[in-house]
C-alpha positions as CSV (number, residue, x, y, z in Angstrom):
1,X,-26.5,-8.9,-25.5
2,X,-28.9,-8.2,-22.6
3,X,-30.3,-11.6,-22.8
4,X,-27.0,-13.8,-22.6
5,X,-26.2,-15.4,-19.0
6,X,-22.9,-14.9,-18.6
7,X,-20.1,-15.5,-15.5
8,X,-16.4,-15.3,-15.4
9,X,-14.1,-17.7,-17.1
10,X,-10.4,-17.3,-14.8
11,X,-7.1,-18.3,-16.1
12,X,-3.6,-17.6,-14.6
13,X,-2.6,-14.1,-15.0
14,X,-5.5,-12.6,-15.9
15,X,-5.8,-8.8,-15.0
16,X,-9.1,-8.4,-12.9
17,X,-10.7,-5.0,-12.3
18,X,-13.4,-4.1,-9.7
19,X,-15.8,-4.6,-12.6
20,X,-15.2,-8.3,-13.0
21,X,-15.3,-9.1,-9.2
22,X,-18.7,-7.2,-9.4
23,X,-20.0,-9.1,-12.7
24,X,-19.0,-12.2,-10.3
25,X,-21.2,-10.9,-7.6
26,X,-23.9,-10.5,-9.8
27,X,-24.1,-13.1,-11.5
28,X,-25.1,-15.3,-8.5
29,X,-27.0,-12.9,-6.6
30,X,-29.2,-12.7,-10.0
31,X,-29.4,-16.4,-10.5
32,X,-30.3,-16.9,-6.9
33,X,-32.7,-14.3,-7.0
34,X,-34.4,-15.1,-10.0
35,X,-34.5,-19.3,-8.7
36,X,-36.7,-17.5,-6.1
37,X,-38.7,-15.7,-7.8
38,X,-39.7,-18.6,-10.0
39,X,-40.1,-21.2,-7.1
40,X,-41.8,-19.3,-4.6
41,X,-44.0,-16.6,-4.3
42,X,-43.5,-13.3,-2.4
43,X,-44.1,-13.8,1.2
44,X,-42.8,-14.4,4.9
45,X,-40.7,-17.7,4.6
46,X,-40.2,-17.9,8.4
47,X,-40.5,-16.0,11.7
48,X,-41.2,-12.2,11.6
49,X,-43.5,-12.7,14.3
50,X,-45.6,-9.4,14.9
51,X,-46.2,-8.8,18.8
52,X,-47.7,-5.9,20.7
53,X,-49.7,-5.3,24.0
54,X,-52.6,-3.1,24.4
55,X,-52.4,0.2,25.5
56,X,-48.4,0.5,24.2
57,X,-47.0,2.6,21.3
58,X,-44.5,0.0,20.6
59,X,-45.0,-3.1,18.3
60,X,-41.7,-5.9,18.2
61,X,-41.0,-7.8,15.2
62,X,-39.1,-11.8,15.7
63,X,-35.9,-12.3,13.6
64,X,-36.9,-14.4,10.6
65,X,-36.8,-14.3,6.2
66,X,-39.1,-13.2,3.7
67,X,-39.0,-12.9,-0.3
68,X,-40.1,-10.0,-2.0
69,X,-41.8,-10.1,-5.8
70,X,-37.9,-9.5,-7.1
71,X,-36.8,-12.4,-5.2
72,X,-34.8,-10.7,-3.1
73,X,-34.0,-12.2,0.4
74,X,-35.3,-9.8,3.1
75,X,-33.6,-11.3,6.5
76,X,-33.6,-9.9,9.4
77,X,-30.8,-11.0,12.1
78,X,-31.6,-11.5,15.8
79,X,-28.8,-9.5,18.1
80,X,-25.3,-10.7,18.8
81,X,-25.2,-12.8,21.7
82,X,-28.8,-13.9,21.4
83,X,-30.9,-11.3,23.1
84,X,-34.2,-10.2,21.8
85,X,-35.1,-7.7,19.0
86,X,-35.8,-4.5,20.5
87,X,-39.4,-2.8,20.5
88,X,-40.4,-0.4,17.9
89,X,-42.0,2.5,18.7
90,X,-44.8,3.7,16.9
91,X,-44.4,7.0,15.4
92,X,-46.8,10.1,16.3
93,X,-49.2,11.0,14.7
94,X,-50.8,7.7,13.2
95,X,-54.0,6.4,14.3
96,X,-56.5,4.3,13.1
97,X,-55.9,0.8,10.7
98,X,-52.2,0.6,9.7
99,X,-50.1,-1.8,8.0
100,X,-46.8,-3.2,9.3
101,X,-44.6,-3.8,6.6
102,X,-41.0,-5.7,5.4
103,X,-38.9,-4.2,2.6
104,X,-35.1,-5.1,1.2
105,X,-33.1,-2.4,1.6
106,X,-29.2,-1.8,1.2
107,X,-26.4,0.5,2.2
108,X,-22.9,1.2,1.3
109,X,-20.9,1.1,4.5
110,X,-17.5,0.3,6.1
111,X,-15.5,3.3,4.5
112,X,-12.3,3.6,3.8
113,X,-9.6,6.4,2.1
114,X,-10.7,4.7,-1.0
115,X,-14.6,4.6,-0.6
116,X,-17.1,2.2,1.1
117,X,-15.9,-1.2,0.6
118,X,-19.2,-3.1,1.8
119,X,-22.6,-3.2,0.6
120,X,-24.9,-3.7,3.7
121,X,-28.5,-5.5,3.7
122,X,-30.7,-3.3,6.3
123,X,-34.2,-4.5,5.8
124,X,-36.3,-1.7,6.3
125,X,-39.7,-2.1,8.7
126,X,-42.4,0.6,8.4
127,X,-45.6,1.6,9.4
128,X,-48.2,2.4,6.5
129,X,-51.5,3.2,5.7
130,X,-51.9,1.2,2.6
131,X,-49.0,-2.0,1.8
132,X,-46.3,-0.4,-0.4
133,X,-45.3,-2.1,-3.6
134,X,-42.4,-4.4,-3.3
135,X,-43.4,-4.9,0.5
136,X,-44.4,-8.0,2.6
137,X,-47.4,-7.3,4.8
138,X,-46.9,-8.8,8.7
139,X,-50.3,-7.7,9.9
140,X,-51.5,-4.5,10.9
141,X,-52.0,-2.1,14.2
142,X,-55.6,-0.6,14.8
143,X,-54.3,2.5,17.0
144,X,-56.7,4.8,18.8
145,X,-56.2,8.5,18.5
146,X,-53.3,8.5,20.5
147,X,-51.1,6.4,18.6
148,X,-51.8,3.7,21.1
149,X,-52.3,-0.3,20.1
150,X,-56.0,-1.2,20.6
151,X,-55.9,-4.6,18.8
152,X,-53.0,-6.3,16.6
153,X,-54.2,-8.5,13.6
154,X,-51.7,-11.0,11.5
155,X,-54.7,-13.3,9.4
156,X,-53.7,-11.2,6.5
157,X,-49.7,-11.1,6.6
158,X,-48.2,-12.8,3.7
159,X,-46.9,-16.0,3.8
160,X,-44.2,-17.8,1.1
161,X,-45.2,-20.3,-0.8
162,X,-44.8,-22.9,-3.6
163,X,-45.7,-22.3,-7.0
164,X,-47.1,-24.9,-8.8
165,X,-47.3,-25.0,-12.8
166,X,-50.6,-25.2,-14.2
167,X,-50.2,-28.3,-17.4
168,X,-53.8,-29.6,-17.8
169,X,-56.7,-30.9,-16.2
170,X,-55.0,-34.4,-14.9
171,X,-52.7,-31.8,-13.3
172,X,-51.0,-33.8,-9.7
173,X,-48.6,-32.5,-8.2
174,X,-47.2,-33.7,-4.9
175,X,-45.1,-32.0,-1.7
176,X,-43.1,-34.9,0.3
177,X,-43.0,-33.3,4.1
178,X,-40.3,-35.7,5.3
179,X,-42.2,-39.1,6.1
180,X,-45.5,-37.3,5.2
181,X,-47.0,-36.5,1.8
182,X,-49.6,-33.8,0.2
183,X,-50.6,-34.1,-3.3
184,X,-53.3,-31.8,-5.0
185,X,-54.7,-31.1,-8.5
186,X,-57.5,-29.2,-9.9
187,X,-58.8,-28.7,-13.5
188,X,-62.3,-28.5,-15.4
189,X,-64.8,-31.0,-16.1
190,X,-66.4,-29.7,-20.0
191,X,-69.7,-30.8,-21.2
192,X,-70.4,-29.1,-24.3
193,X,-73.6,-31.2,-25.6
194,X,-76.7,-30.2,-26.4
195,X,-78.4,-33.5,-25.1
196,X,-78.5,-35.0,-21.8
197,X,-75.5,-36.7,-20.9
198,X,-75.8,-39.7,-18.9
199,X,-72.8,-40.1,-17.3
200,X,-69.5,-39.0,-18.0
201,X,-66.0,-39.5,-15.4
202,X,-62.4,-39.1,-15.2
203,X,-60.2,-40.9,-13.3
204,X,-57.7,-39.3,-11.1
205,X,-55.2,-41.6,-8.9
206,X,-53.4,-40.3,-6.0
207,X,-49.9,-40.7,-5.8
208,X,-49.7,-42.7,-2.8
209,X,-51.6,-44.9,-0.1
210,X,-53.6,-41.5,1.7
211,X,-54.5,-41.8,5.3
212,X,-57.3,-40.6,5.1
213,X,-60.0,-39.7,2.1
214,X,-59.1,-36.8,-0.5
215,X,-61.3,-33.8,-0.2
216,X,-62.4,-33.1,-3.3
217,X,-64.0,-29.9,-4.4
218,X,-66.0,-29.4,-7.3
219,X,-68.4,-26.4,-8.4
220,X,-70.4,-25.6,-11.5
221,X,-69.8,-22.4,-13.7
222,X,-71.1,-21.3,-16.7
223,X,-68.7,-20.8,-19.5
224,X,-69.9,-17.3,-21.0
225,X,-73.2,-15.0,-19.3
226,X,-76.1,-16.8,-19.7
227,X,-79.3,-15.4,-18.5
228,X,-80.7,-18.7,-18.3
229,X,-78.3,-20.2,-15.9
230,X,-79.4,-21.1,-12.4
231,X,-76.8,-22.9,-10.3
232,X,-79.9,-24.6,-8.4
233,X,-80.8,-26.2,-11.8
234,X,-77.8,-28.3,-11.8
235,X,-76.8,-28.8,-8.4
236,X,-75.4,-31.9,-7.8
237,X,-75.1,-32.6,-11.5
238,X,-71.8,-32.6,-11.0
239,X,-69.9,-34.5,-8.2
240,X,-67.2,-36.2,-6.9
241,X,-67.8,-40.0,-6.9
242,X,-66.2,-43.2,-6.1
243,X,-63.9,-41.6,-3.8
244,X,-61.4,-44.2,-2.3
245,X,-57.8,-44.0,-0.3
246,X,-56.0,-43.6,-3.5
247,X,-58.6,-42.3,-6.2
248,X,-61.8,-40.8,-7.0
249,X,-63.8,-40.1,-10.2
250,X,-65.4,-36.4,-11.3
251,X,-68.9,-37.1,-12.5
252,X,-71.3,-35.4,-14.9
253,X,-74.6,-36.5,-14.7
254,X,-78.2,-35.5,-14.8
255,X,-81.1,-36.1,-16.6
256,X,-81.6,-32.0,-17.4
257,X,-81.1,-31.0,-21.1
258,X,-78.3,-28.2,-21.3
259,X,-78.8,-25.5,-23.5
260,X,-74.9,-24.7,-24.1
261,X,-71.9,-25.6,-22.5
262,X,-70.8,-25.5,-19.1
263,X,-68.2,-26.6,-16.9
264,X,-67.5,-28.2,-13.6
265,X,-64.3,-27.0,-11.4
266,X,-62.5,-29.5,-9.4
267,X,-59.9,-29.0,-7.1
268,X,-58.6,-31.9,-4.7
269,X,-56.1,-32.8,-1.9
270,X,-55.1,-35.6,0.1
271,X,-52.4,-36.1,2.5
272,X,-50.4,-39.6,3.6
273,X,-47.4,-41.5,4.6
274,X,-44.7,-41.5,1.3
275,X,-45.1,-44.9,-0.5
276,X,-43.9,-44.7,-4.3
277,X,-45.4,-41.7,-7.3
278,X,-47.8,-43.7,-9.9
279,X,-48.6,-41.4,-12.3
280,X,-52.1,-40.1,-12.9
């Protein structure tokens, strides 16, 4: 079935083909590819530092690791011996806004009488006009209309990072940094009454003694169109309140008949010293 996990079982003279060492191969590159994907999102994990001077037709790219939306581990080795990467240059013809881009690749090299006997990771870097599919985006090159860099821009190169499941509106979740820790939650606030509603508050503790106070974010949405709705109307109705070191309450309350039901988002974060995880 294409559904079963399956790896190899050995015993003593069993008779192994080329089929079950690759089946062994497989079997962990999938597993550990699939851990990734499920973990972390598609992104630049570390280095692949894009660099370039004004003027050049040349661009550099550090040594460093990035995932792509298959998981896939897209590494690219700095030189024997320690020296740097080696510029890139820029191939003619391209001017204007492009993208520098990471992909996985792979080759079969080292040949022999009997055929290639290694399977090679080459990541593949390329200039585009528009990010390919599968790619991770390091920044991009404004060239003029010789092919030369006029500026270099990385805010929009994509980075790794965790995912977090979403389980309800007392969703915590928390990040331990070595000695320091990050929580954050978010979730909605419903009020569904027709009548005023004096007060109404959830409690939200944070995991552990914060250094400082969480910032807490909270804005108001209607649930469906509704002509009627003006955000001014209810500003404020609902806040964040009580806020301490190690909770805070989201608050509905306002003295303004609602005419359906509407919703407050909240999203929080606080960061401190690890101390113990109470749950929320």
């Amino acid at each position: 079935m294409a559904d079963e996990i399956k790896r190899l079982n050995y015993f003593e003279g069993q008779l192994l083909s080329a089929a079950d060492l690759q089946a062994e191969q497989e079997y962990h590159v999938h597993q550990r590819r699939r851990g990734n994907r499920v973990a972390l999102s598609p992104g630049v994990v570390e280095g692949l530092e894009l660099s370039g001077t004004a003027g050049q037709q040349q661009f550099t790219v550090s040594p460093g690791l990035a995932l792509d939306q298959l998981g896939r581990e897209i590494i690219l080795l700095p030189p024997a011996g320690g020296a740097p990467l080696p510029a890139r240059p820029i191939p003619p013809g391209l001017t204007d806004l492009v993208h520098v881009v990471i992909r996985y690749g792979e080759a079969l090299t080292d040949p022999s009488p009997a055929g290639d006997t290694r399977i090679t990771e080459q990541p593949q870097i390329e200039l585009q006009v528009a990010p390919p599919p599968g790619s991770v985006l390091l920044g991009r090159l404004n060239l003029d209309v010789s092919g030369r860099i006029l500026a270099l821009d990385t805010e929009l190169r994509s980075s790794s990072a965790l995912r977090l499941p979403q389980r309800s509106n007392r969703l915590r979740q928390h990040l331990r940094l070595g000695p320091v820790q990050m929580a954050w939650g978010r979730g909605t606030l419903r009020v569904t009454n027709l009548q005023p509603v004096v007060a109404e508050s959830i409690v939200f503790p944070v995991p552990f003694a914060a250094e400082s106070l969480p910032a807490v974010t909270v804005s108001l949405e209607p649930p469906g169109d509704d002509p009627d709705f003006t955000p001014d109307q209810f500003r404020g109705a609902f806040v964040a309140s009580n806020v301490t070191r190690d909770r805070f309450s989201v608050t509905y309350s306002t003295v303004n008949p609602l005419r359906g039901g509407y919703e407050a988002s909240y999203s929080w974060m606080a960061i401190g010293a690890w101390t113990s995880d109470r749950e929320a």
